[in-house]
C-alpha positions in Angstrom: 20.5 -46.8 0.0 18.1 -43.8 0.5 19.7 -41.9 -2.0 19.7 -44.4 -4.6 15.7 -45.1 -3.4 15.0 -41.5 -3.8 16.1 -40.4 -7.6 13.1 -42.0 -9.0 10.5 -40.9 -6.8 12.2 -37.3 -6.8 11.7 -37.5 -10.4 7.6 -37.9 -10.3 7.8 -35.9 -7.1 8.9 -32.7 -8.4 6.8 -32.9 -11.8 3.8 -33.0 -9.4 5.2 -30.0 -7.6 5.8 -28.4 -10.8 2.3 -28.9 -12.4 0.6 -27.6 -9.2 2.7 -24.9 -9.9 1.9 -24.4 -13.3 -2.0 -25.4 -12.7 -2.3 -22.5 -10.0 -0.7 -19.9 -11.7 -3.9 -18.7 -13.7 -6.2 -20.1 -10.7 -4.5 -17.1 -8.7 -4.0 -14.7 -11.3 -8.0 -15.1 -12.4 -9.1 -15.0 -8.4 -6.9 -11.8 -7.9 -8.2 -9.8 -11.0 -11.6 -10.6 -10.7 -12.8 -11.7 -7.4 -10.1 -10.0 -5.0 -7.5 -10.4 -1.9 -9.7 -13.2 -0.2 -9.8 -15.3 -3.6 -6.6 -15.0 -4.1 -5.4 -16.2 -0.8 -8.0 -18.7 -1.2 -6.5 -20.1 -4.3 -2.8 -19.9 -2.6 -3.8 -21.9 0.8 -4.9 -24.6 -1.9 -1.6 -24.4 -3.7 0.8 -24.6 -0.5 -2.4 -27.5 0.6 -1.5 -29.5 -2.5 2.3 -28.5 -2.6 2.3 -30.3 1.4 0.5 -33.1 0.8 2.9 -34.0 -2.6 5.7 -34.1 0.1 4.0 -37.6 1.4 5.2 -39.3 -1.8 8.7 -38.5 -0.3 7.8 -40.1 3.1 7.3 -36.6 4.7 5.0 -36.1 7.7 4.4 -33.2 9.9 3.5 -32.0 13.2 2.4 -28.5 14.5 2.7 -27.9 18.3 0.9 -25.2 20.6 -1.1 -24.0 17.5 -3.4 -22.5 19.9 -1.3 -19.9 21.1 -0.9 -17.8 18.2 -3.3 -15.1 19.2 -6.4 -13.6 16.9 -7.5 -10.7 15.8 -3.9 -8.4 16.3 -1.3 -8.0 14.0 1.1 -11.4 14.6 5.1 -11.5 13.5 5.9 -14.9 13.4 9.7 -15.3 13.9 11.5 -18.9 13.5 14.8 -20.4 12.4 15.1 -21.1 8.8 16.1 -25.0 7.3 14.4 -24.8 3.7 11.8 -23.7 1.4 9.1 -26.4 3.0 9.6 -24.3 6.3 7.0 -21.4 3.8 4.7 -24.1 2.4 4.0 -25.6 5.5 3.7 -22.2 7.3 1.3 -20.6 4.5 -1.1 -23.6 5.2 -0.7 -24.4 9.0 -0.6 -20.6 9.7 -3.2 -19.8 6.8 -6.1 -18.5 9.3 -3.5 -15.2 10.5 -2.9 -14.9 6.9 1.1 -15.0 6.6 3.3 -12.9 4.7 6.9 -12.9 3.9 10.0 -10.9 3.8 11.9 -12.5 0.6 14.4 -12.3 -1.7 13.8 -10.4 -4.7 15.1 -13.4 -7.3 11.9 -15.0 -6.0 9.8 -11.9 -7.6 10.2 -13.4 -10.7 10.4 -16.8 -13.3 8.5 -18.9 -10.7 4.6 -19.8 -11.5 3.1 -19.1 -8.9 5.5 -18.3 -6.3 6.4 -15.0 -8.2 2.5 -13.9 -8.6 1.9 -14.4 -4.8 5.2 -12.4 -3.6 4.2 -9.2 -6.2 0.8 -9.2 -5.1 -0.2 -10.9 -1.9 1.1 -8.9 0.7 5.0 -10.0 1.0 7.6 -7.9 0.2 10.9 -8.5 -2.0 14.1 -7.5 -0.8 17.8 -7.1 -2.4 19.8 -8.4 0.1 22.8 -6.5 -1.5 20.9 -3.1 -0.6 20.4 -3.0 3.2 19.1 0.9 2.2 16.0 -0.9 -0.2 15.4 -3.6 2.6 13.9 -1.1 5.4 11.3 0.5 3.7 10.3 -2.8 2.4 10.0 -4.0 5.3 8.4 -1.5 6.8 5.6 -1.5 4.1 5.0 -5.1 5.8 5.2 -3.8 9.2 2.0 -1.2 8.5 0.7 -3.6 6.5 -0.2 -5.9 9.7 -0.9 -3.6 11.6 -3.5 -1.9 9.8 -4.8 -5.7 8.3 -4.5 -7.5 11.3 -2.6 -9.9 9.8 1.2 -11.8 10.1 4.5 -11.3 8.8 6.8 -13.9 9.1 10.2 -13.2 9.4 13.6 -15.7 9.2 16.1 -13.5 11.6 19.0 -16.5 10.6 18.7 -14.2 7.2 19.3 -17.9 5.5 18.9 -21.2 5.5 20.9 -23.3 7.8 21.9 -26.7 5.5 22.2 -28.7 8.7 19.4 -27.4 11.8 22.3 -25.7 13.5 20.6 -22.3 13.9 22.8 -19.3 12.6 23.1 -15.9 14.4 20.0 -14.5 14.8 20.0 -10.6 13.4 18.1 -7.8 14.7 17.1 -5.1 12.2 14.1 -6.9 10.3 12.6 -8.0 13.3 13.0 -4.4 14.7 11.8 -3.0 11.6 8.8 -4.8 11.7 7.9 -3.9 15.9 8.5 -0.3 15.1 5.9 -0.1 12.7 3.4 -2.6 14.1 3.2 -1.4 17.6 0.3 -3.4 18.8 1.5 -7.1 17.2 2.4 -9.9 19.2 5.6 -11.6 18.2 5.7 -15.5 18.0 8.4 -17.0 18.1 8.6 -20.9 15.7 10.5 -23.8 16.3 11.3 -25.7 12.6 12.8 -29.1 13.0 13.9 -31.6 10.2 13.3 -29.3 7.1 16.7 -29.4 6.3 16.7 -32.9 5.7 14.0 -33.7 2.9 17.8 -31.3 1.3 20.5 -32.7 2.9 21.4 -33.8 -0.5 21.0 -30.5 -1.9 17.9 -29.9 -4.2 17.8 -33.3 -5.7 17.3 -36.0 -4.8 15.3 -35.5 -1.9 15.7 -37.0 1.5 13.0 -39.3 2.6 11.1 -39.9 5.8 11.1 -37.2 7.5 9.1 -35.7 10.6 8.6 -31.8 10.2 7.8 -30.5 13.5 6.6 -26.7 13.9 6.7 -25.3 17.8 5.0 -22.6 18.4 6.2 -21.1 21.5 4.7 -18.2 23.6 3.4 -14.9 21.8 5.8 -11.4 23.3 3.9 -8.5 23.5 6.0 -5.8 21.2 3.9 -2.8 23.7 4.9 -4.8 27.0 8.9 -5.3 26.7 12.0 -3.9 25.5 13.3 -4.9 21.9 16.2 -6.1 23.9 14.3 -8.3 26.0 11.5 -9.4 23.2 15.2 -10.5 21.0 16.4 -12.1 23.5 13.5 -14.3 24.4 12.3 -14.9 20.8 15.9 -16.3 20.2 16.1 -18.2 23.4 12.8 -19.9 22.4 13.3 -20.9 18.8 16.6 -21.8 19.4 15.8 -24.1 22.3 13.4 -26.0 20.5 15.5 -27.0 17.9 16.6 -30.8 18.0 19.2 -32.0 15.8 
């Protein structure tokens, strides 16, 4: 019965996702070229603001636990389990005062409005995950990046999204990338609960009534441990948050 519910309102849902799309593509490009990197980020909170709240027509709600604990003013690597592409727009706008960026795919660098513009120029770096030799400097751009910003990189060490909330082995090498060249961050680790299921249909339709939940769990000084023992805590926390 939810599935038959949902066609229609996935129809008017995603043609209100795709003209915020469309409507923020100049907003960004205009606040970039004339007014700078604060516009710009500006103009893509508003986008991932608008983008969130059209997820309520599809029954979607969301919680955000421990937000307190993600420290200020040091460079911040944000490191949680991957379930679908509502785990970035919630993170842009929950997360948007440590000013997020992200490690993605490089199909994303292009042919989306919007989406495309902010991965080429707001700080997040593309990667070809068919070139592992392409994906470290990339990633270590980001790494110096927030260190010398003072900003966050969020990173998804599953590598991809898990169609069912059962977490994937986590890998090492971004998230060691990404220590290396931002000594003084703080890593903290994420919790993501129920993304998967507004697509536990695949992209359409979309499920409805769903609780997001983000947990953010204790920040791990990279200076104060081992990358063995900060990869083995991160994991242990995001993973034993997850309910399925």
């Amino acid at each position: 019965m939810e599935k038959i519910i949902s066609y229609p309102i996935s129809i008017v849902y995603y043609l209100l996702f795709g003209i915020w799309l469309l409507i923020f593509h100049p907003i960004q490009w205009v606040s970039l070229k004339l007014f700078g990197y604060q516009a710009h980020k500006k103009s893509v909170d508003y986008l991932n603001f608008f983008l969130l709240r059209t997820t309520h027509l599809l029954g979607t709600t969301y919680k955000v636990e421990n937000r307190n604990l993600i420290p200020k003013n040091v460079p911040v690597i944000f490191a949680a389990n991957h379930q679908s592409m509502y785990d970035i727009v919630a993170m842009i706008w929950f997360f948007r005062k440590s000013h997020p960026k992200f490690v993605s795919k490089k199909e994303l660098g292009k042919g989306i409005p919007s989406v495309s513009f902010n991965l080429r120029h707001g700080g997040s770096v593309l990667i070809d995950r068919k070139d592992p030799k392409q994906a470290i400097p990339a990633i270590s751009t980001l790494g110096k990046y927030i260190q010398q910003h003072n900003r966050a990189a969020v990173i998804f060490p599953e590598g991809t999204r898990s169609k069912d909330g059962t977490p994937k082995e986590f890998a090492q090498t971004g998230l060691k990338i990404l220590c290396k060249t931002a000594p003084s961050a703080m890593v903290v680790p994420v919790t993501i609960n129920n993304s998967w299921k507004i697509v536990k249909y695949g992209f359409f339709p979309c499920g409805l009534g769903n609780r997001l939940t983000f947990t953010v769990h204790n920040p791990i000084a990279v200076s104060q441990v081992t990358f063995e023992e900060l990869m083995l805590k991160t994991e242990q926390a995001v993973v034993g948050g997850i309910k399925n």
